[in-house]
SERO-4910 file (N, C-alpha, C, O; in steps of 0.05 Angstrom, whole numbers):
BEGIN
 pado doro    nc1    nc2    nc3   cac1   cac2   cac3    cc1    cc2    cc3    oc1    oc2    oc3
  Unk    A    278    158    -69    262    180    -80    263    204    -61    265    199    -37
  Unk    A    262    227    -70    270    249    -54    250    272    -64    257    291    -78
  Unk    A    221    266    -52    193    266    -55    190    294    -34    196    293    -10
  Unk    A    181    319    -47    160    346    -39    141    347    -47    131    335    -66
  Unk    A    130    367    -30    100    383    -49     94    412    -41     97    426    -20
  Unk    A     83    414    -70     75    438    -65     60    450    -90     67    458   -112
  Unk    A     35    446    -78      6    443    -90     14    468   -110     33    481   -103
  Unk    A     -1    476   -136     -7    495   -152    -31    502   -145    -51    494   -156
  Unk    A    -31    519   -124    -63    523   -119    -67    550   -122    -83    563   -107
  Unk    A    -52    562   -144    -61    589   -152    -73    577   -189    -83    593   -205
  Unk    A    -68    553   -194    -75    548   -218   -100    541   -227   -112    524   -214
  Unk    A   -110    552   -250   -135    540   -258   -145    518   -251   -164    512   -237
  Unk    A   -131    507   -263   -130    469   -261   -139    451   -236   -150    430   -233
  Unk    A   -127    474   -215   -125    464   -180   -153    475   -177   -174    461   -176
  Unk    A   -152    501   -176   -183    513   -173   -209    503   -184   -230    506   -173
  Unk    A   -204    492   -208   -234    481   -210   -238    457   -196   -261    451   -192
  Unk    A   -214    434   -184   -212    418   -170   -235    388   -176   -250    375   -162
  Unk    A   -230    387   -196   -255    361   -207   -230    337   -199   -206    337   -200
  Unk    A   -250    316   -191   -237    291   -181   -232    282   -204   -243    288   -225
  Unk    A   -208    261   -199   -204    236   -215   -202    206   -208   -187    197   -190
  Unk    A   -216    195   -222   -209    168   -217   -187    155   -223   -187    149   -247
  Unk    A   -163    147   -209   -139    137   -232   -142    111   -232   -146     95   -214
  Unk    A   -137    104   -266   -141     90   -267   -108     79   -292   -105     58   -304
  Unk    A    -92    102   -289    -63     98   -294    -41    120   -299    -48    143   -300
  Unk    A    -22    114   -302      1    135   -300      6    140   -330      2    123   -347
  Unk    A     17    168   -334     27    184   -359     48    194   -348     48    209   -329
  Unk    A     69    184   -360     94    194   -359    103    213   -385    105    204   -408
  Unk    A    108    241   -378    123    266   -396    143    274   -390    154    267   -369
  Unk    A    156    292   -408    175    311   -410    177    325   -414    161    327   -432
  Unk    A    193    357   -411    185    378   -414    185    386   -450    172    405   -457
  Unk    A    192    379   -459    206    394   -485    223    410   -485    235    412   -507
  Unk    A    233    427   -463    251    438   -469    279    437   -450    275    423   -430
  Unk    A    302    446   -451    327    443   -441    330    459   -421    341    481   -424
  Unk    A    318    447   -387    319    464   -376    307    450   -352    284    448   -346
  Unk    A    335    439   -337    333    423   -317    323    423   -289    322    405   -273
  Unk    A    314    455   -287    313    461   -260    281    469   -255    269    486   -267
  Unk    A    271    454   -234    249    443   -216    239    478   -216    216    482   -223
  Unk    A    250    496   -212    239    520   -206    221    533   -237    201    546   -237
  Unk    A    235    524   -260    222    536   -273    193    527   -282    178    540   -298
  Unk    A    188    505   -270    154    505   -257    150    499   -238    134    480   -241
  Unk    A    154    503   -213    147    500   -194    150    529   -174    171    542   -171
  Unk    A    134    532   -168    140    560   -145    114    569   -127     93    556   -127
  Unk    A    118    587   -114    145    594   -113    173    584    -99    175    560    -91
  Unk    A    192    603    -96    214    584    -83    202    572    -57    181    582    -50
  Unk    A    212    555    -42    210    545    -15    238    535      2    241    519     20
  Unk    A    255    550    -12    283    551      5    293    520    -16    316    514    -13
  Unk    A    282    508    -28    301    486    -35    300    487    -63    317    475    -77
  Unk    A    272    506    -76    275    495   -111    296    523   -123    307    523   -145
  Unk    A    297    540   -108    315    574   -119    297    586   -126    277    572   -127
  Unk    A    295    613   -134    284    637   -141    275    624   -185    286    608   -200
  Unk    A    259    638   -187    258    644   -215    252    667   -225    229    675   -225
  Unk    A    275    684   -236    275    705   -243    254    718   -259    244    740   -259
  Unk    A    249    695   -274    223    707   -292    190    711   -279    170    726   -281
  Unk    A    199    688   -264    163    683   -251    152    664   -273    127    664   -272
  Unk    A    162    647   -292    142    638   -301    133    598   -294    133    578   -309
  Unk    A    127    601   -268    126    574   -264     89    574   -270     74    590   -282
  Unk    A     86    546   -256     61    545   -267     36    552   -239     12    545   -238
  Unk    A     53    568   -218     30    569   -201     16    590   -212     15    609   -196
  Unk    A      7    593   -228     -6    627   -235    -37    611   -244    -44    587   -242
  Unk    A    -51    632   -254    -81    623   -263    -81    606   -291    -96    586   -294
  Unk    A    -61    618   -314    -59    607   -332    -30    613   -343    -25    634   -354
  Unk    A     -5    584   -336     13    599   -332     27    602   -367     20    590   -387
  Unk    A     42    616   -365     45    625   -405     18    631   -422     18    631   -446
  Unk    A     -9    637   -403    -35    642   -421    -40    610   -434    -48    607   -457
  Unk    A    -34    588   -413    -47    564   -420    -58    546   -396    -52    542   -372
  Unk    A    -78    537   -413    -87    508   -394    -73    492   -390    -76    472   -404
  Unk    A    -54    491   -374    -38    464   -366    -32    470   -339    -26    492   -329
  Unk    A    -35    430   -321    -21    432   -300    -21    399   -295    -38    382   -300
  Unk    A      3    398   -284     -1    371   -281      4    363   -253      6    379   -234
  Unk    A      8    332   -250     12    325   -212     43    328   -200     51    334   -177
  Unk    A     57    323   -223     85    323   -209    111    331   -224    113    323   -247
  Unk    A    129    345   -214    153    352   -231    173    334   -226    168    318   -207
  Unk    A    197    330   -239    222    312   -232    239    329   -251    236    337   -274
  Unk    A    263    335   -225    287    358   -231    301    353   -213    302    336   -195
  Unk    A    322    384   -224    338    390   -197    336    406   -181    325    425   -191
  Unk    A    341    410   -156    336    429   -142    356    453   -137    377    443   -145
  Unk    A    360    468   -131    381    496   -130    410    484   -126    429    492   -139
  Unk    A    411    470   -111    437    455   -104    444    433   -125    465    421   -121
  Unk    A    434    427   -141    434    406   -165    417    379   -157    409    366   -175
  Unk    A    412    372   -131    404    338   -129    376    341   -142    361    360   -148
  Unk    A    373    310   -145    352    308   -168    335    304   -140    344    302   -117
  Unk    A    296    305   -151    282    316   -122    246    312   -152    244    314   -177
  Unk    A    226    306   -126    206    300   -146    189    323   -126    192    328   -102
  Unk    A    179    330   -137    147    351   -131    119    356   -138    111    369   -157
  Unk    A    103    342   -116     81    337   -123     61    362   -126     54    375   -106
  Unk    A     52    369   -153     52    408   -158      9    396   -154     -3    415   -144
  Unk    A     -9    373   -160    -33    366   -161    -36    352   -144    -19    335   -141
  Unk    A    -64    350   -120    -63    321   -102    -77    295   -127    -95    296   -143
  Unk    A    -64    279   -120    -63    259   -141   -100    254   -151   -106    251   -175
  Unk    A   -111    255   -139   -139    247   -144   -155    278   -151   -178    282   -141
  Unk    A   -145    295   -166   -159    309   -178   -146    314   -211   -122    310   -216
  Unk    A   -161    321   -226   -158    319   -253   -131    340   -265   -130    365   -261
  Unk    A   -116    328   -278   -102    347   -288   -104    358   -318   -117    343   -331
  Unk    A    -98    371   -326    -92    387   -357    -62    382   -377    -47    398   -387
  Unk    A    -63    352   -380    -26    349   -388    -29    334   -411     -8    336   -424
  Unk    A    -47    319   -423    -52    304   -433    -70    315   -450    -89    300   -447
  Unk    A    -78    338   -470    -90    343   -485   -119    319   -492   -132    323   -513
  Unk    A   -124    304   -482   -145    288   -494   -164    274   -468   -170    290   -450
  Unk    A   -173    250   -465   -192    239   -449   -171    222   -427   -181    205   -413
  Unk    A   -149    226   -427   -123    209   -403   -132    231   -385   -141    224   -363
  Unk    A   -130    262   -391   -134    272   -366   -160    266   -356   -172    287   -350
  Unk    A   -174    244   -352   -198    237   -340   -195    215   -320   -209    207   -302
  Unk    A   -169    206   -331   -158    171   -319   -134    170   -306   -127    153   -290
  Unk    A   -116    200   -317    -95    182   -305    -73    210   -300    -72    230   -314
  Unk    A    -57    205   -278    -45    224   -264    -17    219   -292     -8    200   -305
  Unk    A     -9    255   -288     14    265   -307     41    277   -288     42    290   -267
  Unk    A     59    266   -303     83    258   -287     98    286   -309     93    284   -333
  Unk    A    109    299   -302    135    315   -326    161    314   -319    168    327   -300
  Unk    A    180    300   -332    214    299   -320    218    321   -341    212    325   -364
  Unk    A    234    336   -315    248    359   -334    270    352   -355    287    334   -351
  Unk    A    268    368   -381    287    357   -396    316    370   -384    315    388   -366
  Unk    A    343    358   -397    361    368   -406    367    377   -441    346    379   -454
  Unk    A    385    382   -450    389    378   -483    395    350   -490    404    348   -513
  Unk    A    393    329   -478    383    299   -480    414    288   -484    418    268   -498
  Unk    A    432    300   -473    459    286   -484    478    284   -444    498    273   -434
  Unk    A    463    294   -437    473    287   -413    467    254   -390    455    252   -368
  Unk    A    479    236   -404    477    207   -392    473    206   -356    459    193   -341
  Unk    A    488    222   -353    489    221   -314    465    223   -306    454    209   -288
  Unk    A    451    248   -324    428    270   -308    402    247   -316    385    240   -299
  Unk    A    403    237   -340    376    215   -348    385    195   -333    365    183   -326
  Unk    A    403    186   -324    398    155   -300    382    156   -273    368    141   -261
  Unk    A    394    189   -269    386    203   -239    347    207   -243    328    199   -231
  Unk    A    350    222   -263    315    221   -265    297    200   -277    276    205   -290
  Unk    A    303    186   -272    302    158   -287    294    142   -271    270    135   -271
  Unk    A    309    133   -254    311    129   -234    294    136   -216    280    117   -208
  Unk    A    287    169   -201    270    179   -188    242    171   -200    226    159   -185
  Unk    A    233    177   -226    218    168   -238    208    137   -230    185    134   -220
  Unk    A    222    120   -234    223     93   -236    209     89   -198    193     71   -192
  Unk    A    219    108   -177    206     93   -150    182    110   -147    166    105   -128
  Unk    A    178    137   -170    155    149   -157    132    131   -163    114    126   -147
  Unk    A    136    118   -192    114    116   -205    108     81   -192     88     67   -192
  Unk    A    132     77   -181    129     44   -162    104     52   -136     84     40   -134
  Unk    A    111     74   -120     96     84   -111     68     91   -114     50     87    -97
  Unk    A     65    104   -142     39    111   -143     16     82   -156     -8     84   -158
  Unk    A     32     58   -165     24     41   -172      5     25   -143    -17     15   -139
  Unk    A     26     30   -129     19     16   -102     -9     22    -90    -30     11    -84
  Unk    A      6     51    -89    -16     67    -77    -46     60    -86    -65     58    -71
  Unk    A    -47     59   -110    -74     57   -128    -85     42   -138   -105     45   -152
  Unk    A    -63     10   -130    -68    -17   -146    -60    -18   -177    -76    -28   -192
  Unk    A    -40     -9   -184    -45    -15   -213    -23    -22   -219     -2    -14   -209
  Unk    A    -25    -41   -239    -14    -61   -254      7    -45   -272     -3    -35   -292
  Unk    A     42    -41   -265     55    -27   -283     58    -37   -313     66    -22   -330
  Unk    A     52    -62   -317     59    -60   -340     30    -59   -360     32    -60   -385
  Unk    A      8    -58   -348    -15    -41   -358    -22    -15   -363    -32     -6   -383
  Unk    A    -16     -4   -339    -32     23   -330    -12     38   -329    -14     55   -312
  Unk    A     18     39   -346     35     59   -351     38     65   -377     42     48   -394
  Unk    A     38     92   -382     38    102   -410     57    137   -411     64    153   -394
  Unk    A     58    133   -441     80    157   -442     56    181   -453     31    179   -452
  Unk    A     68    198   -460     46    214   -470     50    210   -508     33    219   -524
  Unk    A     72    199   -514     74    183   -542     50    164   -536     28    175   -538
  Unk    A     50    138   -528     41    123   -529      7    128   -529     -9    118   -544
  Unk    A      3    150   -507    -21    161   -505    -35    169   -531    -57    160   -535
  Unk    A    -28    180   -543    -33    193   -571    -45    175   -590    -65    177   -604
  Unk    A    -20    147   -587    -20    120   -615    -52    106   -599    -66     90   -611
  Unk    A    -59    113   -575    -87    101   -567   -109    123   -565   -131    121   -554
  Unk    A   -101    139   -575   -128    170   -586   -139    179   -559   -163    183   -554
  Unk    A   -110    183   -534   -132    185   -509   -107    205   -505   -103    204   -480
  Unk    A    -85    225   -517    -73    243   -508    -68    250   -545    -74    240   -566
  Unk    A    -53    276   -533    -60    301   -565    -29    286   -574    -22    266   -563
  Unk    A    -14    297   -595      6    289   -613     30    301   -605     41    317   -619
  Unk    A     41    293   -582     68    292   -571     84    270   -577     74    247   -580
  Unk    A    115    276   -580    123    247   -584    149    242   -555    172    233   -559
  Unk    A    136    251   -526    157    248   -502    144    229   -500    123    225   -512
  Unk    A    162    207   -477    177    211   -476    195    200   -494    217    211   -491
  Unk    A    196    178   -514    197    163   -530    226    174   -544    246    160   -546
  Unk    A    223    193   -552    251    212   -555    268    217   -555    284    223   -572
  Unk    A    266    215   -521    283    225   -492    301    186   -492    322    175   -493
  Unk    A    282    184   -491    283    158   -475    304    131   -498    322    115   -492
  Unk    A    290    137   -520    303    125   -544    349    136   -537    364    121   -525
  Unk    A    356    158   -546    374    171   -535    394    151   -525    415    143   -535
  Unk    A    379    144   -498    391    132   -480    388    101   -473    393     90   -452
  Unk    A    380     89   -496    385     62   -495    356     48   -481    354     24   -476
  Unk    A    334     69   -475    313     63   -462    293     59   -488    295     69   -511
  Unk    A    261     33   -472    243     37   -478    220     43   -456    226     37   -433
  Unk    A    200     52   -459    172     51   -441    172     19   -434    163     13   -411
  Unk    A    178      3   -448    172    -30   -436    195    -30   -414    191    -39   -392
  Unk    A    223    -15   -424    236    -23   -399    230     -4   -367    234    -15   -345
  Unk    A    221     20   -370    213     35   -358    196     10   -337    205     -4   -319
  Unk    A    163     13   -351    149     -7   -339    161    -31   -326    154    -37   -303
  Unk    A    179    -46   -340    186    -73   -327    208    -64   -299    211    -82   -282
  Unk    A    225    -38   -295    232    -24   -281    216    -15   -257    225    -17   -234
  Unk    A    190     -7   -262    176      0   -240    171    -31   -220    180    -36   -198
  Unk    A    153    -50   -238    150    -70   -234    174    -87   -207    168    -97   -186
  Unk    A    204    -83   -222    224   -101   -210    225    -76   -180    224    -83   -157
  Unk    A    227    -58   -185    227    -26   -158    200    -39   -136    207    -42   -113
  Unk    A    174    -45   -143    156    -46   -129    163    -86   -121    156    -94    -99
  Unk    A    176   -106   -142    179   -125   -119    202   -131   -103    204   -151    -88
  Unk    A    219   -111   -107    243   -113    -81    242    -88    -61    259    -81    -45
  Unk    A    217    -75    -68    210    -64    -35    183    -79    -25    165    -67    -13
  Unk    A    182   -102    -31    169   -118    -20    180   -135     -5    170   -140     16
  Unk    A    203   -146    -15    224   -165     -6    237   -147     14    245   -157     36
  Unk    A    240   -118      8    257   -109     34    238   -101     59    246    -89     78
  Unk    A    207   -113     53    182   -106     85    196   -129     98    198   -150     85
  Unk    A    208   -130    125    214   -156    139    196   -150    152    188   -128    158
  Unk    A    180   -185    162    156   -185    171    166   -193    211    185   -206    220
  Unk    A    148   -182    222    160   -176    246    137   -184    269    113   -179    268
  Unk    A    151   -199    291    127   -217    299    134   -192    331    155   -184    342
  Unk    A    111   -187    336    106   -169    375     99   -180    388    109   -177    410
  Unk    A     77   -202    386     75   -224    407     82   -253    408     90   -264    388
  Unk    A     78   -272    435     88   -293    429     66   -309    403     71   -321    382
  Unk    A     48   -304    412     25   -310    394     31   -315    365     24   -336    354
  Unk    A     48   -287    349     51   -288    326     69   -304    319     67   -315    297
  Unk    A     93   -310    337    114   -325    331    114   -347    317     96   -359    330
  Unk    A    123   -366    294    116   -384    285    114   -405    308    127   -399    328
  Unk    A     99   -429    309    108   -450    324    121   -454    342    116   -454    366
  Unk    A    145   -459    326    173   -473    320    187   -454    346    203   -461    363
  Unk    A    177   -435    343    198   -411    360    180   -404    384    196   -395    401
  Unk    A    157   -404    394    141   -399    412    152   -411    440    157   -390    453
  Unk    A    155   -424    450    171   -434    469    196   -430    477    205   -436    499
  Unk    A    207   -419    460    238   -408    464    230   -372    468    241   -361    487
  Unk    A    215   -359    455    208   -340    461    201   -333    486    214   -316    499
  Unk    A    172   -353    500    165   -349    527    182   -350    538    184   -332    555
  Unk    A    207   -370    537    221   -375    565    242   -353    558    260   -351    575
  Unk    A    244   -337    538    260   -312    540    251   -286    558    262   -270    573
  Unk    A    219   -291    545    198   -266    558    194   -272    588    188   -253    602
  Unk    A    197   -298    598    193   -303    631    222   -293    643    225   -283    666
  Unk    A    240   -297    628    265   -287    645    273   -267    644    292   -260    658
  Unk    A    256   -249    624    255   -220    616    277   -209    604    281   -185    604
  Unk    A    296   -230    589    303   -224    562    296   -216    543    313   -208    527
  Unk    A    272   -215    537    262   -194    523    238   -192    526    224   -212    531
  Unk    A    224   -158    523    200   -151    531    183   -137    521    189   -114    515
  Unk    A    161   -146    516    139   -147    497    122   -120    505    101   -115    494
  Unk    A    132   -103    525    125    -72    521    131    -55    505    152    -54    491
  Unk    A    105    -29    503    105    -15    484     95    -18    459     72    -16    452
  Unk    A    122    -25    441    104    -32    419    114    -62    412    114    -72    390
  Unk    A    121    -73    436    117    -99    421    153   -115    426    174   -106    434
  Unk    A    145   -140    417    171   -165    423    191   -141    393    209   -125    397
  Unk    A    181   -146    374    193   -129    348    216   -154    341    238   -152    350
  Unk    A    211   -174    328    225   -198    327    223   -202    300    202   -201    287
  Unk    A    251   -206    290    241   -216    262    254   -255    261    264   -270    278
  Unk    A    246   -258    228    256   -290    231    285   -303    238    292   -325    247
  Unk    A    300   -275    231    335   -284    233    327   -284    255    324   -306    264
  Unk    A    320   -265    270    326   -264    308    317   -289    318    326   -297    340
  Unk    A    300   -301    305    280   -321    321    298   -348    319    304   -363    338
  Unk    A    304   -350    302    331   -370    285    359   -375    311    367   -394    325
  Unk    A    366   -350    308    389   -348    326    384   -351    352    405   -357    365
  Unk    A    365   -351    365    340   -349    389    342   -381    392    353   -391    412
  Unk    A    333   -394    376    328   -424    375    345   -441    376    337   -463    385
  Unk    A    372   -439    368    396   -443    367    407   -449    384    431   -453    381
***
């Protein structure tokens, strides 16, 4: 994930600053064909480019509307795809026409004209570790507490959009695979925390004795921050 920010805090939305409780994720899309992170997000900051028009959404009401949401997913001036956190997550956004913006943070992937396969894997993808992320972050259950802003609508808690469902259809995707995506993203960066023992203390058992008589001969040393040992090492250690 290739994660910025940069608050909208010239926007209505930011300014009245009412908390939220999350209590799940809304995933959108822009509606329109128009891949690049700058045309809501600004101003530039050397990585999203200039927008000639000015019409991003840091303004008071940007296009003369209430909307703002927590995060963009695009490209950046140079083309790489790049996510931007435009709301701090725990305040209310405006994306969701209905009672979601009370519950649950709004996500927007910029569209393309929906025929470009490369560009939807790449944001797709980004998508797929932010929202592993923000699950984490907040405790929530992806295959509960993730919704599209379609889906939102069929449960009377967002207005009558039919993203990303659309988008997503296109490309051989559903929201179930999405969800079951985040899900498999959040348990193999679990599998990739290796758990790491600093003192002899923590060492299993099995390995504590081979440890000391490493640490007495000062083969290795438990200053700073620590032995920093994981199980292969302890293995090969024992050996």
């Amino acid at each position: 994930m290739n994660l910025h920010k940069l608050i909208l805090t010239k926007n209505e939305c930011y300014q009245q600053g009412k908390p939220l409780a999350v209590r799940g994720l809304m995933l959108h899309s822009t509606g329109a064909p128009n891949t690049r992170l700058s045309r809501y997000v600004g101003p530039d900051d050397g990585l999203l480019g200039a927008n000639q028009y000015g019409n991003h959404w840091n303004q008071f009401r940007p296009d003369g509307r209430r909307v703002c949401v927590h995060g963009f997913i695009g490209r950046l001036k140079d083309g790489t795809i790049a996510t931007y956190q435009t709301l701090p997550w725990d305040v209310r956004g405006w994306h969701a026409g209905g009672a979601a913006n009370n519950t649950h943070i709004g996500i927007e992937i910029c569209e393309d004209d929906l025929a470009d396969g490369e560009y939807f894997r790449a944001v797709y993808q980004e998508a797929v570790e932010l929202f592993a992320m923000l699950c984490k972050e907040f405790n929530l259950d992806p295959l509960k507490n993730i919704i599209c802003h379609a889906e939102g609508y069929k449960q009377g808690i967002a207005s009558n959009h039919g993203d990303v469902t659309y988008w997503f259809t296109k490309r051989g995707k559903t929201m179930n695979d999405f969800r079951w995506d985040v899900k498999e993203q959040m348990s193999q960066e679990e599998e990739d925390v290796v758990k790491r023992y600093n003192t002899v203390e923590e060492c299993p058992d099995w390995a504590q004795e081979t440890v000391k008589f490493l640490v007495a001969r000062k083969f290795l040393s438990g200053e700073e921050e620590g032995l920093n040992l994981s199980e292969d090492m302890l293995r090969i250690f024992d050996n």
